[in-house]
C-alpha positions as CSV (number, residue, x, y, z in Angstrom):
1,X,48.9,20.2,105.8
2,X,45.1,18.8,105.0
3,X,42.6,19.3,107.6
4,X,40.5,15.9,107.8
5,X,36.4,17.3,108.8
6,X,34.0,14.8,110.2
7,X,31.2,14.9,107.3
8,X,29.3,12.0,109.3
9,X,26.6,14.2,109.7
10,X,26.4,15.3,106.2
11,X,26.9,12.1,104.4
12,X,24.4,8.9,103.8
13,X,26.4,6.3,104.9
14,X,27.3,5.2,108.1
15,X,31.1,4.0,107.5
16,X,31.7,8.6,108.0
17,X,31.0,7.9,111.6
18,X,34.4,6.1,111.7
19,X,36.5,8.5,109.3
20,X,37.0,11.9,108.5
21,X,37.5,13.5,105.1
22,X,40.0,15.5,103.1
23,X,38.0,16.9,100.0
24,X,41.8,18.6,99.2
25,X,43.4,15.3,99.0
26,X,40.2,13.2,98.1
27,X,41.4,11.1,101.4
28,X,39.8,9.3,104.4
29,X,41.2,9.4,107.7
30,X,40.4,6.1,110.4
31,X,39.6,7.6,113.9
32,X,40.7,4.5,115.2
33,X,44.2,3.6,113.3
34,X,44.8,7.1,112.0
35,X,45.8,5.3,108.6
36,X,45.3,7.5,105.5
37,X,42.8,5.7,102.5
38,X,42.4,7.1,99.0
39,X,38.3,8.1,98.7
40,X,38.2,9.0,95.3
41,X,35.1,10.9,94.6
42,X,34.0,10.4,98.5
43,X,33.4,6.6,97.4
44,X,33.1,4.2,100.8
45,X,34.1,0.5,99.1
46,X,37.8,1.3,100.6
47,X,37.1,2.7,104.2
48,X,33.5,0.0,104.5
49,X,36.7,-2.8,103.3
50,X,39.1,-1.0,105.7
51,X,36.7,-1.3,108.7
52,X,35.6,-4.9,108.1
53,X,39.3,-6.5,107.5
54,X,41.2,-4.4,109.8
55,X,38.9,-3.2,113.0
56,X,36.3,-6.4,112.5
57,X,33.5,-3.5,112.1
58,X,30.6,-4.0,109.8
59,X,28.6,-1.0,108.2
60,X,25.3,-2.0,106.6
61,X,25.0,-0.5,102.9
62,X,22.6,2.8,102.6
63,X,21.0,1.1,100.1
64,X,20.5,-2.1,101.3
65,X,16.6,-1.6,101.9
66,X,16.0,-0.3,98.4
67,X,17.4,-3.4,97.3
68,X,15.2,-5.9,99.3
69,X,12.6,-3.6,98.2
70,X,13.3,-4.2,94.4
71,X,13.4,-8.1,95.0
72,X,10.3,-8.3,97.1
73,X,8.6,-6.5,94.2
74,X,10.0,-8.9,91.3
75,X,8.4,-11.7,93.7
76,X,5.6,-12.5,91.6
77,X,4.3,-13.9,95.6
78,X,3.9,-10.2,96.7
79,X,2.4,-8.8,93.1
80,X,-1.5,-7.9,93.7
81,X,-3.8,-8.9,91.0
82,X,-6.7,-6.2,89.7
């Protein structure tokens, strides 16, 4: 029998808060539903999918800053001139 740990303190993303993890069977465990979700290489698409269809919970991307930090810097509005 797998043991499922709670790795939501170890682990970037907030979508762990609502699972726990099986590194034996490379599987994700709902606290809510109990259902078991294939987390290949600890990946979150599944369990942030999982959450959004069936609880109607949505977990903001880790990078989701960077990325508004990339486009504000293409903006040729924010670049500073010498």
């Amino acid at each position: 029998m797998a043991t499922f740990k709670d790795v939501s303190t170890s682990r970037r993303s907030e979508v762990w808060d609502y699972f726990g993890f099986s590194q034996e069977l490379q599987q994700a465990k709902c606290k809510i539903c109990k259902v078991l979700l294939k987390t290949p290489g600890s990946t979150t698409s599944t369990i942030t999918r999982h959450l959004k269809m069936k609880h109607k919970i949505e977990v903001l991307k880790c990078n989701t800053l960077a990325s508004e930090a990339v486009e504000t810097s293409r903006n040729p509005k924010n670049w500073k001139l010498f």
